[in-house]
N, C-alpha and C positions, 0 to 999 in steps of 0.2 A: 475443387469445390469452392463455389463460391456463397458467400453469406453476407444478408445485410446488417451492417455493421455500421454504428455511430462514433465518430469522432469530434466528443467536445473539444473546443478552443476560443478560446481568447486573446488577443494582443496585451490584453489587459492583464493577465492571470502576474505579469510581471511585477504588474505594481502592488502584487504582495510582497515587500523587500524592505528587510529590517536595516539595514544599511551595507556599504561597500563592502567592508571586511568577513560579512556574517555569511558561513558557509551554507546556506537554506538558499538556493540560486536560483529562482525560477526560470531564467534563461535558458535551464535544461529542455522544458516544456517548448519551447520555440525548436533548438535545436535537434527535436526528436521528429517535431511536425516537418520540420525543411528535407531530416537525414530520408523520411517516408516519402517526401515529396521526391526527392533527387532520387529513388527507386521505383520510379513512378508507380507507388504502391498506395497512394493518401488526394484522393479528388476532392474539387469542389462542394460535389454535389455530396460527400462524406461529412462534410462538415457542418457541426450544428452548435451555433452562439451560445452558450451559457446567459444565464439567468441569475439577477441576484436572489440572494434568500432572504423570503419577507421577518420581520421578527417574529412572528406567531410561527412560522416554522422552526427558526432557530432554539423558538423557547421548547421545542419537543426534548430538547436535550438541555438547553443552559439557562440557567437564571435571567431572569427579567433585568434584574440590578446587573447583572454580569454584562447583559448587551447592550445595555444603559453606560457603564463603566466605561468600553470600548469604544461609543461612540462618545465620549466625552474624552476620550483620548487620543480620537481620530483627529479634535477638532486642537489642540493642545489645552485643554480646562481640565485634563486632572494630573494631579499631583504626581511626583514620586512617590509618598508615603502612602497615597490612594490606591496607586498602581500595585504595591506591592500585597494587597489582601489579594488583591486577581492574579497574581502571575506575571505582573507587564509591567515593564520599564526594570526588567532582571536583565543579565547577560542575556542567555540565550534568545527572550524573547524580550525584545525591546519597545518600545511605543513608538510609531512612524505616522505621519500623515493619512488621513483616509482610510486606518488601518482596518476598520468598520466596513467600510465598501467594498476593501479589497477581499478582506478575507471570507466577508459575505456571497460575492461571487462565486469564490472556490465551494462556497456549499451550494449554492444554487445551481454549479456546475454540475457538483454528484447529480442533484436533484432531477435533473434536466436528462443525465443517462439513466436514472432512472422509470422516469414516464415515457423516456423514446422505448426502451425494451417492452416496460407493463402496459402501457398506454399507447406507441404508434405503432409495434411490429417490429420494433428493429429486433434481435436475436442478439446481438448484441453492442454493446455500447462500452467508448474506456473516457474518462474523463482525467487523465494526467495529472491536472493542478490541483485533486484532493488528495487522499489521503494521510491528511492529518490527523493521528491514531490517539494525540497524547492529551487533547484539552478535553478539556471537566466540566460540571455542569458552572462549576463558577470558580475557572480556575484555568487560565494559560499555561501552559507546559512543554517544553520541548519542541519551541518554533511553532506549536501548533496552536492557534487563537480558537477559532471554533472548530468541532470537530462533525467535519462534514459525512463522514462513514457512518458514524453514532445517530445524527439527526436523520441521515437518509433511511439505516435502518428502523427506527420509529418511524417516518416516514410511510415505509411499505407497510409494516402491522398496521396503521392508521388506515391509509387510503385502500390498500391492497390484500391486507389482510393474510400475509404470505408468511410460511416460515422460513428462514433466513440463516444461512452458513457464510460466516464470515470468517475467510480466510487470508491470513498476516502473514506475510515472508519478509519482513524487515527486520533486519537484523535486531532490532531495538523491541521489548513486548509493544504488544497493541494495547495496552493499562486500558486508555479513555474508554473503547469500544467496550473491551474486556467486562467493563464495572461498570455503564451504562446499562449492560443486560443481566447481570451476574444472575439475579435472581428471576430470568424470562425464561422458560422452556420452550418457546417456538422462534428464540434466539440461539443460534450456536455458534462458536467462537474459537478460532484452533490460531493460535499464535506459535510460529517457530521462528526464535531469534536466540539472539547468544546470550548467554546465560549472566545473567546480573551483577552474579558477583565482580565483573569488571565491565559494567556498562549499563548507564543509563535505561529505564527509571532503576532499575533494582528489583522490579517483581517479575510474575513471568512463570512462579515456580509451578512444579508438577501437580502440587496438593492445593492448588489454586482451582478449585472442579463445579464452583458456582454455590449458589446457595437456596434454603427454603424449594419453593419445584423447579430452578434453576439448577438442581446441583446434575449434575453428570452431564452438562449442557457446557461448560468453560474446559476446556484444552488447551493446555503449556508445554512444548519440548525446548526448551532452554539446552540449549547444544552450546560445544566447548569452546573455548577459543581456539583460531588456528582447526576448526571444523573445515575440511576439505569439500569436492563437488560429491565424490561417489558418497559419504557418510552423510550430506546436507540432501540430497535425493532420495534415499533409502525411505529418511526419518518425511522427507515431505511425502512421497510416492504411498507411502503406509499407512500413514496417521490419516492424509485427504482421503484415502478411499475406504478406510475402515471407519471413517465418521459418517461421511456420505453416506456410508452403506445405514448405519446405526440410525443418522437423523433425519435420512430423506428429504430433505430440503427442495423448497419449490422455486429459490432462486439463491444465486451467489453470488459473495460480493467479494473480490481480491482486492487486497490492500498491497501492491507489489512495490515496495521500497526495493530498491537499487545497492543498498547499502550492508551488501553482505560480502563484495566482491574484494578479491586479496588489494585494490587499490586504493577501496574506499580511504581517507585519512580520519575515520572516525572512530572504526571498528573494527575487529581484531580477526573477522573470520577469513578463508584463503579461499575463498570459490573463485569459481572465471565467468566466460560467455554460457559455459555450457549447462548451467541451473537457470538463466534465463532463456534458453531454448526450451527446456523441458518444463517450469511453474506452468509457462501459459497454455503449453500442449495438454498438459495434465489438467489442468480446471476447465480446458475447451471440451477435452470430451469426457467430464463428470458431469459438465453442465447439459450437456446432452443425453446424458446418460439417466439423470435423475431429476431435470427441468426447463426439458424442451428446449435447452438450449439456453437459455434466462440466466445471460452471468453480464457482470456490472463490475468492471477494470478499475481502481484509480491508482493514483501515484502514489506517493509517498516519500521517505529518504532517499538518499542518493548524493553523495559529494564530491565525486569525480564527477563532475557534471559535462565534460570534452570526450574521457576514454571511454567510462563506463555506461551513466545514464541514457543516452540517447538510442544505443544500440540494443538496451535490457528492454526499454519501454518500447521500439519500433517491433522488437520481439512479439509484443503481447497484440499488438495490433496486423503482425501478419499472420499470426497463429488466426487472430480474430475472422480473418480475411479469407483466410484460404486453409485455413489448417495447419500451416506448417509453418516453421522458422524459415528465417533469411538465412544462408550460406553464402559463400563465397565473397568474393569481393565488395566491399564499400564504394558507392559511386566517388565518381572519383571528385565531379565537381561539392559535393559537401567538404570533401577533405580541402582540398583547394581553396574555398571559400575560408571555414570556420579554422581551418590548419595557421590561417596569415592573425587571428585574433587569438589562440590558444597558449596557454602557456609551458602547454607540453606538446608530446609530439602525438599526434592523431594517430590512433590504429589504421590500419587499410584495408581490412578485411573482418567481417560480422565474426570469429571466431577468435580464441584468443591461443595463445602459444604457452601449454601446460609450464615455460618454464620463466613465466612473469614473476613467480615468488621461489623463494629458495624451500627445499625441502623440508618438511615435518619431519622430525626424528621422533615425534611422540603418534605418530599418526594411527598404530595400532589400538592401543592406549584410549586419544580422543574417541575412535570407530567405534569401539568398546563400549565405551563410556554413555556414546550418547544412543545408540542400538538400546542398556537396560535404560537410558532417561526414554526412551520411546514407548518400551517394552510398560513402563511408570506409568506414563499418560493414559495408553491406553486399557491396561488393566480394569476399570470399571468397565469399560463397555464389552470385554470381554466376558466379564465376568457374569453381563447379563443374558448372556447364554444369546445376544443380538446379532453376535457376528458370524459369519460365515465367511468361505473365500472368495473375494472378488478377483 
């Protein structure tokens, strides 16, 4: 099967980059586009230049003074003490040159998958360099300056007028998105990450379900730490189709952070290759299932950006492609290439070897745990007598 499919990119998307040491690498975003090219899986004629985002689209989501602030930060004219009412010039998210233009593009990039899907025909579209789930209407957060998911979704109600299922696998909540809609009913919202209490932002929880005619529209499974592949699949496999099923949504949008895998150095959960073969199999054919096809890919987290990243993200773009996951071997000339600049050792093959992490001795326990957190989430829309078996 083949399908036409959009591939944003930019050389540029790089010079979102807080500085050397800061684990946010866009680099990843390069090395996922070459590991598709060296599979000769990722053409020319695929690929479509991002767009910056004008400020009247940005302001769909962020304050006026907020894009004001950023561009006065871009230039070096505001302060430390300025910075700190918005979020910028903290650790995490630092104040860098440009940082206005750069970050700007990462939304224009969504923007840009989004009108090739609703506007040229593409089926679908993945735009890598966004998914920045964490920033505010006037407030940086978590590497994230503006929050490109959140404006594209206003975006489509705007121009498109579409109801909208946004689904989060980053191990970290999607907060920005999450609260952007809270109170929207033709907004829906399923975040699965690991659970707060030992990880960044801290929300995320189950009783988190929206608000005014927004409520039973926001979805949290906050799953355990040290959450494995078969207990992280169950909980996504269930919650994505029994919401589908509830919201019927006329397009979708994945937020697929990278950042759940036993390598990540961020975050606590033990998954492998094999939840990145099945997210994008699964939302490829929901989205066909429930919106002709109409699903809208972007990036997100991810800080093995050599072992992990490149291989989770080419994942979503051959599911896109053809349906199915990459197996077997990694070309070899990627390894060869990026192997001589890495500072570990490159895998050699799209699959990973169950015994990269050492055993769970709580694993029944975790499975447990997060099965009644799912059994939680979904309880209201059972209750509305809405679901049936899919």
């Amino acid at each position: 099967m083949s399908e036409h499919s959009a591939f944003i990119f930019s050389k540029d998307y790089e010079t979102y980059h807080f500085h050397e040491d800061h684990p946010f690498n866009q680099k990843r975003v390069a090395l996922t586009k070459e590991l598709l090219e060296a599979e000769n899986r990722l053409v020319p004629e695929q690929i479509i230049a991002p767009r910056h985002a004008t400020d009247e689209e940005l302001a769909l989501i962020h304050d006026r003074q907020y894009i004001q602030a950023i561009k006065k930060a871009s230039r070096g004219e505001l302060t430390a003490e300025e910075g700190l009412e918005f979020g910028i010039g903290t650790e995490d998210t630092p104040m860098f040159e440009n940082m206005h233009e750069s970050s700007s593009l990462l939304v224009g990039g969504t923007l840009t998958a989004v009108d090739a899907v609703l506007k040229n025909s593409f089926t679908h579209a993945l735009n890598l360099g966004g998914g920045l789930h964490h920033g505010f209407k006037r407030k940086a957060s978590g590497f994230c300056i503006y929050n490109d998911g959140a404006v594209a979704i206003k975006y489509i109600r705007e121009k498109y007028d579409l109801k909208v299922l946004y689904v989060d696998t980053d191990a970290h909540h999607g907060d920005g998105v999450q609260w952007a809609f809270y109170d929207d009913p033709n907004v829906c919202t399923l975040s699965i990450h690991e659970t707060g209490r030992y990880l960044f932002p801290g929300t995320g929880n189950v009783n988190e379900r929206g608000l005014k005619k927004g409520f039973g529209y926001s979805f949290n499974v906050p799953i355990d730490a040290f959450t494995e592949d078969e207990s992280f699949l169950h909980v996504y496999e269930s919650a994505f189709k029994e919401i589908c099923h509830y919201f019927k949504p006329d397009v979708i949008i994945t937020q697929n952070g990278a950042d759940a895998h036993a390598y990540d150095p961020l975050t606590h959960l033990c998954a492998t290759m094999e939840i990145y073969e099945k997210i994008p199999t699964l939302a490829h054919q929901l989205a066909h299932t429930y919106c002709d096809g109409k699903w809208i890919a972007l990036g997100g987290g991810g800080y093995d950006i050599w072992r992990v990243v490149p291989r989770a993200w080419s994942q979503i773009w051959g599911v896109m492609t053809s349906g199915k996951a990459f197996d077997g071997d990694l070309p070899k000339r990627w390894i060869t290439k990026w192997g001589k600049l890495a500072p570990v050792s490159l895998p050699t093959t799209w699959g990973d070897d169950k015994r990269i992490y050492s055993p769970i001795p709580r694993k029944q326990e975790i499975t447990e745990k997060n099965s009644n957190t799912l059994n939680k989430a979904l309880h209201y829309i059972r209750n509305q007598n809405k679901f049936s078996n899919v």
